[in-house]
C-alpha positions as CSV (number, residue, x, y, z in Angstrom):
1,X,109.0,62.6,87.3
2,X,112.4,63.4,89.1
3,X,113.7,64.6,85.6
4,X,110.9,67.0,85.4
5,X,111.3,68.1,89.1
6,X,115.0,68.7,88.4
7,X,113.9,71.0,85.5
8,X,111.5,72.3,87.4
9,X,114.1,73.1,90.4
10,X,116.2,74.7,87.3
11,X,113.9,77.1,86.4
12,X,113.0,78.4,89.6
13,X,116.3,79.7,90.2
14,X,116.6,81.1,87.4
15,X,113.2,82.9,87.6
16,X,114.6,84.4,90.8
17,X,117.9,85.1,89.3
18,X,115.8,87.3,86.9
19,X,113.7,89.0,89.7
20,X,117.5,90.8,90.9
21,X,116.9,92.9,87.7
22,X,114.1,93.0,87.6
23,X,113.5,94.8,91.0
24,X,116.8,96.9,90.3
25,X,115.4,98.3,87.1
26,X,112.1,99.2,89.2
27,X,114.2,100.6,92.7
28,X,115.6,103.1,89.8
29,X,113.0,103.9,87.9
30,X,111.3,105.1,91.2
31,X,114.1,106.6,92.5
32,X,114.5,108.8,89.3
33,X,110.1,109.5,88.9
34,X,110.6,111.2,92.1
35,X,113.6,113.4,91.8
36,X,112.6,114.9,88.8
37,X,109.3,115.7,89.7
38,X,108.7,119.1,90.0
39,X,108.4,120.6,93.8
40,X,110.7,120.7,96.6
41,X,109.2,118.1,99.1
42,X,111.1,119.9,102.1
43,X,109.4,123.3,101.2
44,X,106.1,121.7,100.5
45,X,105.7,119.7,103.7
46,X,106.6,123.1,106.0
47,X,106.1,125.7,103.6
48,X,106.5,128.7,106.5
49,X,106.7,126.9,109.3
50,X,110.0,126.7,109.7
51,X,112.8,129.1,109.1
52,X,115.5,128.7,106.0
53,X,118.3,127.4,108.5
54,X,115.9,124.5,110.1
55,X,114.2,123.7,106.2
56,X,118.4,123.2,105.5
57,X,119.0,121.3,108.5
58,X,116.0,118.9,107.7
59,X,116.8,118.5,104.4
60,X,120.6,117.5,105.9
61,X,119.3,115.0,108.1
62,X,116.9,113.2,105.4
63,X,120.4,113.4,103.3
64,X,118.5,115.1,100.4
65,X,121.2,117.8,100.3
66,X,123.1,115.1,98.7
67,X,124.1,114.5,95.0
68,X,122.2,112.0,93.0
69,X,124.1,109.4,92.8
70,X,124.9,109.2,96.3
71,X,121.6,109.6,96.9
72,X,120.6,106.5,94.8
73,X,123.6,104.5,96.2
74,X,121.7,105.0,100.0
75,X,118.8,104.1,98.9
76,X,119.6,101.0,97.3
77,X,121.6,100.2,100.5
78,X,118.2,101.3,102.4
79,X,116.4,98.7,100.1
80,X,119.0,96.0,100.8
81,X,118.7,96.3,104.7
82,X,114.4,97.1,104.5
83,X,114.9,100.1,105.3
84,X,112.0,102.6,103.1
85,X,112.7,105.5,104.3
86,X,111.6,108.6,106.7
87,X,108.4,110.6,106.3
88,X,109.3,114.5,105.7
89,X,105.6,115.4,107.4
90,X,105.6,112.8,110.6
91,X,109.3,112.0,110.7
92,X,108.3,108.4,111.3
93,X,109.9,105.1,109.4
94,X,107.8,104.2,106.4
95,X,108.5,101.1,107.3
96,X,107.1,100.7,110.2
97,X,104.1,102.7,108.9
98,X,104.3,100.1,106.1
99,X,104.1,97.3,108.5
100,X,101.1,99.2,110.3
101,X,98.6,99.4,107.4
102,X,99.6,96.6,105.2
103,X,98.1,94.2,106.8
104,X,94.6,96.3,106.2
105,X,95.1,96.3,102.4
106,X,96.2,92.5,102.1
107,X,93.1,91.9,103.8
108,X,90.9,94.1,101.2
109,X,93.2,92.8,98.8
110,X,92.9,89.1,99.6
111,X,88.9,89.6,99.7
112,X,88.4,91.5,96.1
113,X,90.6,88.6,94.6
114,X,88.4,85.7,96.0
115,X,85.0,87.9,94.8
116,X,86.6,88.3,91.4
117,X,87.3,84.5,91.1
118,X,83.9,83.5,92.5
119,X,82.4,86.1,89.7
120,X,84.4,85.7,86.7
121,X,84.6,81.7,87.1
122,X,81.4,81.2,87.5
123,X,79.9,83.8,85.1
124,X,82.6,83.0,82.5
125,X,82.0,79.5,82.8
126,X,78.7,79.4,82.4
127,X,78.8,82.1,79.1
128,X,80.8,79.6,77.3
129,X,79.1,76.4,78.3
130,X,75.8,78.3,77.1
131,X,77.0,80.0,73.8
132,X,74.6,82.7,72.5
133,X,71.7,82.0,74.6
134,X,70.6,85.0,76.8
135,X,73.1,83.4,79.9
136,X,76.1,84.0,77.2
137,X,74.6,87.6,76.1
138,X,74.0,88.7,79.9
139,X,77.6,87.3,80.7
140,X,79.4,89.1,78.0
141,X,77.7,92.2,79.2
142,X,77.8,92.2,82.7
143,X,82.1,91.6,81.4
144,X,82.0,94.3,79.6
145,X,79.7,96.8,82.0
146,X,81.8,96.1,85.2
147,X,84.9,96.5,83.6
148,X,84.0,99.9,82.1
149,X,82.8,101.4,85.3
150,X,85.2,103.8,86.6
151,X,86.3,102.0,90.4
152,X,85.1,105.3,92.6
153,X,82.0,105.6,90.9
154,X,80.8,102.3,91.4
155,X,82.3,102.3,95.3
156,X,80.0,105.4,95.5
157,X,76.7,103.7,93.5
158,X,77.0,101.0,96.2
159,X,77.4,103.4,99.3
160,X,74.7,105.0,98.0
161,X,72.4,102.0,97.8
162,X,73.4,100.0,100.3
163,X,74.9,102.4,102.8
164,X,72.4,105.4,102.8
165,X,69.2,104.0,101.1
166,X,68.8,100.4,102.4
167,X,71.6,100.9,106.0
168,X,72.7,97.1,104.8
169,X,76.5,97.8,104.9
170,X,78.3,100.5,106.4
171,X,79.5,103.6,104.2
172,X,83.4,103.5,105.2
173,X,85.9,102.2,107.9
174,X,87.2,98.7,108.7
175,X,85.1,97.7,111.7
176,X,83.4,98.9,114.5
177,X,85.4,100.3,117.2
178,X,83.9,98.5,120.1
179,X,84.4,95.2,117.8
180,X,88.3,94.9,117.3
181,X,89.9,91.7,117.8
182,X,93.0,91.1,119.3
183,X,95.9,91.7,116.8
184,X,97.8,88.6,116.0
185,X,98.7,88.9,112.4
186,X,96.4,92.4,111.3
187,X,94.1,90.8,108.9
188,X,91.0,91.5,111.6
189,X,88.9,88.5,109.7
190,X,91.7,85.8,110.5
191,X,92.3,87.5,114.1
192,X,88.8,87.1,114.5
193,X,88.7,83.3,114.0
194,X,92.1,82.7,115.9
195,X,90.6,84.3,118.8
196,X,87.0,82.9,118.4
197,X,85.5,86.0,118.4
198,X,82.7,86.1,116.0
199,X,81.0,89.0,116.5
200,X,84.3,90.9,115.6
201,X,84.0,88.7,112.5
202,X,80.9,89.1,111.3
203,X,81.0,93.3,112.1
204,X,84.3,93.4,110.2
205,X,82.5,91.3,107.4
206,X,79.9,94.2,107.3
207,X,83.0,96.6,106.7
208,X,84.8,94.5,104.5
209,X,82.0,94.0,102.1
210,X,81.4,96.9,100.0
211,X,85.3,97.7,99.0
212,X,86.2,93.8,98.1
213,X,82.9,93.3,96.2
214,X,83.4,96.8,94.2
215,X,87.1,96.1,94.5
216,X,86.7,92.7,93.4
217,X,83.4,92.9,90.4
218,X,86.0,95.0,88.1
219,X,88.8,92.1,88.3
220,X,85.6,90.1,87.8
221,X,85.0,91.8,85.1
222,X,88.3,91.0,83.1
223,X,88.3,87.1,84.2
224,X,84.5,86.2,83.1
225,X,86.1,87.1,78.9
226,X,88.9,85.4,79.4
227,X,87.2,82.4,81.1
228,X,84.4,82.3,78.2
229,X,86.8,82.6,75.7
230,X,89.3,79.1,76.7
231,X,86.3,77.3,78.0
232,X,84.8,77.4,74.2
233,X,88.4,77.0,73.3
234,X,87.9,74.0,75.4
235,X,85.2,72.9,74.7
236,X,86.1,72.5,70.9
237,X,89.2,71.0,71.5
238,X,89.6,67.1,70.0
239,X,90.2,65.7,73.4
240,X,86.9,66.5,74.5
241,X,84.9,65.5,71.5
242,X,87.1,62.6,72.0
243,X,85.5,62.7,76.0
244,X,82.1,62.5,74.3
245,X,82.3,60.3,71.8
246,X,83.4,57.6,74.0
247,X,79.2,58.1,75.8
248,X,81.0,60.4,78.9
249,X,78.2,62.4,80.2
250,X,78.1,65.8,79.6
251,X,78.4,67.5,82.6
252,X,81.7,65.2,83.5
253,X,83.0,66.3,80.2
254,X,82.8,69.9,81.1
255,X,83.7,69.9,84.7
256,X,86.3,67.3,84.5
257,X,88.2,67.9,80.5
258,X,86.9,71.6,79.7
259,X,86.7,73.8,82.8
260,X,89.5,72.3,84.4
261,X,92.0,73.1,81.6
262,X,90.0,76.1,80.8
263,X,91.8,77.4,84.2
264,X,95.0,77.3,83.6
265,X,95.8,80.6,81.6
266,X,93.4,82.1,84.7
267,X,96.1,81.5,86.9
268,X,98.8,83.6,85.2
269,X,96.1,86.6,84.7
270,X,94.9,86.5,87.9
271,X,98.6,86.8,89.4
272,X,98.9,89.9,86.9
273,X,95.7,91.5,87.7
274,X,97.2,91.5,91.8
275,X,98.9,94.8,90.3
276,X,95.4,96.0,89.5
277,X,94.2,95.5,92.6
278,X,97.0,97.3,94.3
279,X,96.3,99.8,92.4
280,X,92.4,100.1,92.5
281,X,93.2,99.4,96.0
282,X,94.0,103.1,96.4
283,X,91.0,104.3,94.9
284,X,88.6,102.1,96.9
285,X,90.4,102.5,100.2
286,X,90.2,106.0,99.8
287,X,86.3,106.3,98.7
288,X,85.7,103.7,101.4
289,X,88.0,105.7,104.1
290,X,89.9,102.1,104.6
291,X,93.0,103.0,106.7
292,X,95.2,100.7,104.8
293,X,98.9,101.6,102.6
294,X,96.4,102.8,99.6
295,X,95.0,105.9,101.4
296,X,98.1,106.6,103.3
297,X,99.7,107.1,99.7
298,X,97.4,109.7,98.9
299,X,97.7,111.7,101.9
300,X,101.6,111.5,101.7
301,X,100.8,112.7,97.9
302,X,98.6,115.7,99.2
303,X,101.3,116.6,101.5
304,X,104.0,116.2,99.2
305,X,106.0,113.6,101.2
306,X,108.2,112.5,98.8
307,X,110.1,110.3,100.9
308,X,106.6,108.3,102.0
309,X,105.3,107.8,98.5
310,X,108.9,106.3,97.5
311,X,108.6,104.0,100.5
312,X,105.1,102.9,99.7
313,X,105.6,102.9,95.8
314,X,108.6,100.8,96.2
315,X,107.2,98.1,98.2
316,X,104.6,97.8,95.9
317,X,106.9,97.5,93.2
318,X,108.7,94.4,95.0
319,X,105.5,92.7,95.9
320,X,104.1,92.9,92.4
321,X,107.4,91.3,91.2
322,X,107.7,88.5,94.1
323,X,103.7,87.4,93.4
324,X,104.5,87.3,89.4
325,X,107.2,85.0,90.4
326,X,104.9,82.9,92.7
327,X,102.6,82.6,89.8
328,X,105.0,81.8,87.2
329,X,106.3,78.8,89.4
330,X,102.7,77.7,90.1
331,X,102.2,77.5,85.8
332,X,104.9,76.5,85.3
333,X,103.9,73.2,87.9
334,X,100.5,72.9,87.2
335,X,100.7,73.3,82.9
336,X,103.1,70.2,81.6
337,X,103.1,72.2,78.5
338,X,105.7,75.0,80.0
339,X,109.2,73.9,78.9
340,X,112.0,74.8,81.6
């Protein structure tokens, strides 16, 4: 046990040896996407508003008159200290703005992941234990359904049924105004319970609802195939026919031997998939009007704030890297089979 937690101490470090790289070769690649895109981000945020001489001294200040290179050695420096940068349109500090709404789309984020677990688990599950009856065939094509439904059009199927034709849930927003509760740590569900108010809760339940379970259904989607496929893998294997044949009952046999090993490659696909919800987080926040980083992307993309949608894309970029290094430590502690 202590040689294996060595090993296991070993390859930690070097997994986050490999994430200096790793977020390195992502800083440049965004760096370079955005300077060669076509557009001047000075003249598209004021157009005619201001004068040549001010559009040069703006573009002085945000150090864009710069070359390249010097350019891309700030910004790296920027990144070093946290620093993402200055909005061309509101001159405020992405990352404060980052700091703001974050907290809103962790929240939405959080949600959708525990509805696609709960969904493609269970449904997956069930599909393989129940091989080509009419449970398998209605998993395998709610999988395949969900996952082909474009993420807007299935936010707006469910505004439209259960916003405007049944009033169950509201439309858009993240709670009521009148039903806020005080901000400790921004996600308004866990504020809610610190502070004991649970009429904020439930209300920003009611918000909360529609994007995570639209958010969360096309994850969903993805897990329930991969879940049916291992837990027949499973359920094949010789260690649980050995399980059987030794007069283990059935159900033990599947919850204890097959559906608990059938979990493990679900761990490393649901850590990649937190890159899909990022980024079906920006579709459902804006369809859903949720005021989190998602829909502040697109309005600094419809204003042409180049400097905002560098901030924002780049701290995606790190999260996504730090999570697939949380999830690579968790396999590698939870599968034996992982050499390090």
């Amino acid at each position: 046990m202590a040689k294996r937690g060595g090993s296991l101490g070993r390859y930690v470090l070097l997994r986050i040896l490999l994430t200096v790289p790793m977020v390195l070769i992502l800083l440049t690649f965004v760096f370079v996407i955005l300077r060669v895109a076509p557009g001047d981000p000075i003249e598209a945020a004021y157009g005619q508003k201001l004068p040549p001489a001010e559009i040069a001294k703006v573009r002085h200040n945000l150090g864009l008159d710069r070359p390249l290179i010097v350019q891309y050695g700030a910004y790296l420096g920027d990144m070093v200290h946290g620093d993402f940068g200055k909005s061309v349109v509101t001159q405020q500090s992405v990352g404060t703005l980052i700091r703001a709404d974050f907290p809103a789309t962790l929240e939405l984020t959080l949600t959708a992941m525990l509805v696609a677990i709960v969904v493609g688990v269970g449904i997956g599950s069930l599909s393989g234990r129940f091989r080509d009856t009419p449970i398998d065939l209605g998993g395998r094509l709610f999988g395949i359904v969900i996952y082909a439904a474009p993420i807007f059009w299935l936010g707006m199927m469910f505004q439209l049924l259960f916003s405007v034709k049944l009033h169950i849930f509201p439309s858009g927003g993240r709670t009521a105004a009148f039903a806020q509760p005080h901000h400790i740590t921004g996600l308004y569900l866990l504020d809610s319970v610190l502070t004991w108010n649970w009429s904020a809760f439930w209300q920003t339940l009611r918000y909360l609802a529609l994007p995570a379970i639209t958010l969360g259904l096309v994850i969903g989607g993805v897990l329930v195939r991969l879940v049916r496929v291992h837990m027949l893998q499973t359920l094949q294997s010789d260690y649980v026919e050995a399980a059987r044949a030794r007069g283990i009952p059935e159900w033990r046999v599947v919850m204890r031997h097959a559906f608990r090993n059938a979990l493990i490659p679900v761990i490393t696909v649901t850590g990649l998939q937190f890159a899909a919800l990022l980024g079906g987080a920006v579709l459902t926040e804006t369809t859903f009007t949720w005021p989190g980083l998602g829909s502040q992307l697109v309005q600094y993309l419809d204003s042409r704030d180049y400097p905002g949608v560098q901030g924002i894309i780049t701290f995606f970029a790190i999260l996504v890297v730090f999570v697939s290094l949380l999830i690579d430590v968790i396999n590698a502690y939870v599968d034996p089979r992982i050499r390090y």
